[in-house]
C-alpha positions in Angstrom: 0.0 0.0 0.0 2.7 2.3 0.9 4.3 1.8 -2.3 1.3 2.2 -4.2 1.0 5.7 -2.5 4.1 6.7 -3.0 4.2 6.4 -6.9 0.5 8.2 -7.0 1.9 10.6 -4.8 5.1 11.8 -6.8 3.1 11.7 -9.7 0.5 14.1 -8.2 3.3 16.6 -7.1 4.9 16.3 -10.4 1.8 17.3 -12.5 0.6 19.8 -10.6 4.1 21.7 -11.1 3.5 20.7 -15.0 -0.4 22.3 -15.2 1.5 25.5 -13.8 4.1 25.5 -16.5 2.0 24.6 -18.9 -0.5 27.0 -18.1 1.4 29.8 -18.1 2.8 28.6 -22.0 -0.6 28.6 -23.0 -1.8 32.1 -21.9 1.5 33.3 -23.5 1.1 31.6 -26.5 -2.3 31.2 -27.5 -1.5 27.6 -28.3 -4.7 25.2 -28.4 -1.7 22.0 -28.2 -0.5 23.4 -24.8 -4.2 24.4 -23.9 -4.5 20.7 -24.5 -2.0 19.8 -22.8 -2.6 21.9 -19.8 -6.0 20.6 -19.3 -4.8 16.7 -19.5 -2.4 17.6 -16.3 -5.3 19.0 -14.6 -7.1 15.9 -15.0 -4.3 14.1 -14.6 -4.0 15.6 -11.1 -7.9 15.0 -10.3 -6.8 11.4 -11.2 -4.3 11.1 -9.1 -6.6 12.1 -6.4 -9.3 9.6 -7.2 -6.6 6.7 -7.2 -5.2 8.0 -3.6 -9.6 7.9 -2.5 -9.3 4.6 -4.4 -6.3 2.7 -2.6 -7.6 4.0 0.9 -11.1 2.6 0.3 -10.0 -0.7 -1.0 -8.1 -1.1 2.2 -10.8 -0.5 4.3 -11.6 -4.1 6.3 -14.2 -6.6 5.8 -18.0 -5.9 7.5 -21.2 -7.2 7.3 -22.1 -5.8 4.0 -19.0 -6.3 2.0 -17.7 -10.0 3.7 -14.8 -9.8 1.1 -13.6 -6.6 2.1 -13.8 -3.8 -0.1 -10.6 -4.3 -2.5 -12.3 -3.9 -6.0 -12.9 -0.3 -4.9 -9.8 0.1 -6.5 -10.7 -0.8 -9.8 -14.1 1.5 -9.8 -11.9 4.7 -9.1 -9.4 2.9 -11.5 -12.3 2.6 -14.3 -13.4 6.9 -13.3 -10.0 7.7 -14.1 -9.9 6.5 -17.4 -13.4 7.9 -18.4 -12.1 10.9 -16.9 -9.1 11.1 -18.9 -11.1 10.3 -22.1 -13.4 12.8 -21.4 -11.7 15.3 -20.2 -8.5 15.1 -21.8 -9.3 13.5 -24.8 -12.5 14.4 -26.6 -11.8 18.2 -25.5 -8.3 17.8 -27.0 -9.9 16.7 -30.0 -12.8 19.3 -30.4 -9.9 22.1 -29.8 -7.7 21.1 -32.6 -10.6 20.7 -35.2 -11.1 24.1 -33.6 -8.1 25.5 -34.5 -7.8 23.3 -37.6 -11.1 25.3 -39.1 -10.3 28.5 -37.5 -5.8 28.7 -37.7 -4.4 31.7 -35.0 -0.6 32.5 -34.9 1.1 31.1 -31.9 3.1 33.9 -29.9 5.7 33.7 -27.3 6.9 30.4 -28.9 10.5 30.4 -27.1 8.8 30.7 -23.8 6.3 28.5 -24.6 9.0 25.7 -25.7 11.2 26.4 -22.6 8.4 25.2 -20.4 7.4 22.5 -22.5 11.2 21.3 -22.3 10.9 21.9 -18.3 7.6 19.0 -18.4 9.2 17.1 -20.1 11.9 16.9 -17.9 9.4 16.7 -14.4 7.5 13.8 -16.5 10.5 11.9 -18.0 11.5 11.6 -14.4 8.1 10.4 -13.4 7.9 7.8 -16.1 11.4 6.6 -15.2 10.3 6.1 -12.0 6.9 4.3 -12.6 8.7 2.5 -14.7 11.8 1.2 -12.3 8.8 0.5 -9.9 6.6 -1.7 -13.5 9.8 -3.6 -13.6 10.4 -4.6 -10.0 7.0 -6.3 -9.8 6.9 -8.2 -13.2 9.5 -10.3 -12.4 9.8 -12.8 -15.6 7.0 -11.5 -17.3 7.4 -9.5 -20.6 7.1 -5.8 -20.0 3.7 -6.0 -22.7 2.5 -9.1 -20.8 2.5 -7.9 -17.3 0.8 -4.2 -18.8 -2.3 -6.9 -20.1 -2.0 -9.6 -16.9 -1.1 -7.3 -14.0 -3.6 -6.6 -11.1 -1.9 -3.4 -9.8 -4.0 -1.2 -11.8 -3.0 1.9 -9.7 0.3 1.5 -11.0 -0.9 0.5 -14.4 -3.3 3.9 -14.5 0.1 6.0 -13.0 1.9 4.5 -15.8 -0.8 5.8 -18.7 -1.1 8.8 -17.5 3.1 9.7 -17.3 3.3 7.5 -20.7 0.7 9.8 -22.0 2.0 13.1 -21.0 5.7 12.4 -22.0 3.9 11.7 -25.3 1.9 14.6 -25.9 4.4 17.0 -24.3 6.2 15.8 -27.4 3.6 16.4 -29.7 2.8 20.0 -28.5 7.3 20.8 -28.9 6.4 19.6 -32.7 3.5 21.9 -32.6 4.8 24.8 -31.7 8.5 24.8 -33.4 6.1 23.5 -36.9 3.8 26.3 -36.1 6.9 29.4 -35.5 8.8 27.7 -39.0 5.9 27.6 -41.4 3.9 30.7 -39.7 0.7 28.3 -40.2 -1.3 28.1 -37.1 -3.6 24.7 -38.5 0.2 23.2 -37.2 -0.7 23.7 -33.6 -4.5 22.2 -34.0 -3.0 19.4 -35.5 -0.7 19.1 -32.1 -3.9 19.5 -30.3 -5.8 16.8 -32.3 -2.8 14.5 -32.4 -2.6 14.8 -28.3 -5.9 14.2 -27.9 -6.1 11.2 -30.0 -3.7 10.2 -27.8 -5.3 10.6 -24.7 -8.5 8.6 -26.4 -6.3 5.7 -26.9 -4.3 5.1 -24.0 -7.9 5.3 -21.9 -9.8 3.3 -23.9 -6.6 0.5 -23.3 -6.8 1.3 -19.8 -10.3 1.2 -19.6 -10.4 -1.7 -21.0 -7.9 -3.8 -18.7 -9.5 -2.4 -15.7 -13.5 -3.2 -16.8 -12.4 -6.9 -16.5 -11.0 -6.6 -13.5 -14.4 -5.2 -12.0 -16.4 -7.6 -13.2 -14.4 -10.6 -12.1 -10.9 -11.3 -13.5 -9.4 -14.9 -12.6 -6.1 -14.5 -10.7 -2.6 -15.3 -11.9 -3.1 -18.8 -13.4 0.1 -19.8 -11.0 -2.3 -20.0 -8.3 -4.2 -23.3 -9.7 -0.9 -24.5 -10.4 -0.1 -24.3 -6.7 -3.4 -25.9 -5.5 -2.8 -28.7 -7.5 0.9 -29.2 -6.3 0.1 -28.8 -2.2 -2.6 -31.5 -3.0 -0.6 -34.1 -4.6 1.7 -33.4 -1.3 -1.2 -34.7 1.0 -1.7 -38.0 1.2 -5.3 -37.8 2.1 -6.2 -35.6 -1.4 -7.0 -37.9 -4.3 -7.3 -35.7 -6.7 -8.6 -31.9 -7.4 -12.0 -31.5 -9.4 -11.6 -27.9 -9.6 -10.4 -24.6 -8.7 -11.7 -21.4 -9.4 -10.0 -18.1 -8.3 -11.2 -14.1 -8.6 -8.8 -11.2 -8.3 -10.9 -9.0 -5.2 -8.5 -6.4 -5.2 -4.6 -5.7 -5.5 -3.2 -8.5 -3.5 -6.3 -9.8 -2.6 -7.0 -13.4 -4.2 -9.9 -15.9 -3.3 -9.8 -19.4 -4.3 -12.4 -22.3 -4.4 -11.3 -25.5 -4.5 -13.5 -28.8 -5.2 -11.5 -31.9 -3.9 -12.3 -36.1 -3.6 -10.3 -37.4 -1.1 -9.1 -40.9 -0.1 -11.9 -43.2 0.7 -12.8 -44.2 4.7 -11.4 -40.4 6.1 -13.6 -39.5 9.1 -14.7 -35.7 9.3 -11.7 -34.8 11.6 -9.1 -36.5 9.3 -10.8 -34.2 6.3 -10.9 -31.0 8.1 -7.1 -31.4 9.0 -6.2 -32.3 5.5 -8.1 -29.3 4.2 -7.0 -26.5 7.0 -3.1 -28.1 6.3 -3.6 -27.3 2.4 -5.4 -23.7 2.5 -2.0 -23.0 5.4 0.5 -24.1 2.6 -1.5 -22.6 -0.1 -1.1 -19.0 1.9 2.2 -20.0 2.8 3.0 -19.8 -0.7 1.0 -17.6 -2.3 0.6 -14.2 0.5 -2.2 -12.7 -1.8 -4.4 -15.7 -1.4 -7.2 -14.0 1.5 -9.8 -16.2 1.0 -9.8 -20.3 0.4 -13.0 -22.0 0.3 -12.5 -25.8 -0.2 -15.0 -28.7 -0.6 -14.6 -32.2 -0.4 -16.5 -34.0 -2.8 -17.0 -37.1 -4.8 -17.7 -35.4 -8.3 -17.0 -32.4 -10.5 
């Protein structure tokens, strides 16, 4: 959890220093890119806040109401943020640069305007760099693309679009502006805007996307069936295992149903053991595992 804060944290500082610069740029300028962009790190910022709202619910304990805690609360500010950042980064993005497509102005103050582009870039290269030092400490073996589609962190996953984004379309408004000052053609710096927020549509619809499954119900890490099955062929008293279904409640926050036959002529004591022996090695070796709900039976 800590962690989690800490990376949503720095990235909140970060782009609120950004929607300053950038704000200032655009007033200067007149530029509808760094308009563009000036409103993404506002959102961005009202993002950041949502996922902070979103990690402190989701840690909130288990009551009468919510028996399974409350860890997919992560996921609903997770899925806001993204509708947030199409919204209100992206469609507005959009309608400014067909804006300023039909109706060109000339951009002023462009050296300003590309010194504090230059600055965000900086604050948000150093942001990305971070999220991503932080992306490749928890993937472990996993392809960088593969633990972006399989992770359950989606905190990290939504700090991570939003820094990938902004690096991106700070890029895109620099183009902008130096295409706009050499050619003396304002449609230039719509085209920045449009391109930025096309890319603010995309990377929230993937987001969107990856967190709307976990929501609804996304298995966990296939691993964990893999390790039910091994602990059981360990016991003795297990025959074999039907079945075992698992469901991702929250960021490190797995529960697991297991449908069992065990050896014939085990009295009700001898079962209970055998059971209460495999859910202990089962959360011995897989910490995430909250929950284990396993059934004896004599069919699938």
């Amino acid at each position: 959890m800590a962690e989690s804060i800490g990376e949503i944290v720095k990235a909140l500082v970060v782009n609120l220093a950004i929607a300053c610069g950038k704000a200032v740029a655009a007033a200067l300028s007149g530029s509808g890119a760094m308009l563009a962009e000036t409103l993404h790190s506002l959102a961005d910022c009202g993002n950041q806040v949502l996922l902070l709202v979103g990690v402190r619910s989701s840690h909130k304990p288990p009551d009468a109401r919510h028996p399974l805690g409350h860890g997919r609360a992560m996921y609903f500010y997770s899925f806001i943020v993204a509708l947030l950042l199409f919204f209100g980064g992206g469609v507005f993005s959009i309608r400014e640069g067909i804006a300023k497509l039909a109706h060109p102005e000339p951009v002023d103050s462009v050296e300003l305007a590309v010194g504090i582009v230059l600055f965000s870039l900086a604050l948000d290269g150093y942001s990305l760099a971070s999220n991503l030092r932080e992306i490749n400490r928890r993937r472990g073996a996993a392809t960088f693309w593969r633990y972006l589609r399989d992770t359950k962190d989606s905190d990290l996953i939504m700090v991570f679009g939003e820094n990938a984004a902004g690096v991106l379309g700070l890029c895109l408004a620099l183009a902008a502006l130096v295409l706009a000052r050499a050619t003396g053609n304002g449609r230039w710096d719509g085209a920045g805007s449009l391109a930025i927020g096309l890319v603010l549509v995309g990377v929230a619809t993937f987001l969107a996307r990856e967190v709307k499954s976990l929501l609804v119900g996304e298995a966990a890490d296939p691993a964990i069936c893999g390790h039910v099955a091994e602990l059981a062929a360990e016991l003795p008293d297990i025959q074999r295992v039907f079945n075992v279904i698992t469901i991702q409640q929250g960021p490190g926050e797995i529960l697991v149903a297991a449908k069992l036959e065990m050896q014939p002529g085990l009295d009700t004591a001898r079962i209970v053991a055998t059971i209460n022996e495999l859910e202990r090695r089962l959360k011995d070796r897989a910490p995430d595992v909250r929950w284990s709900f396993i059934e004896p039976d004599d069919q699938d």
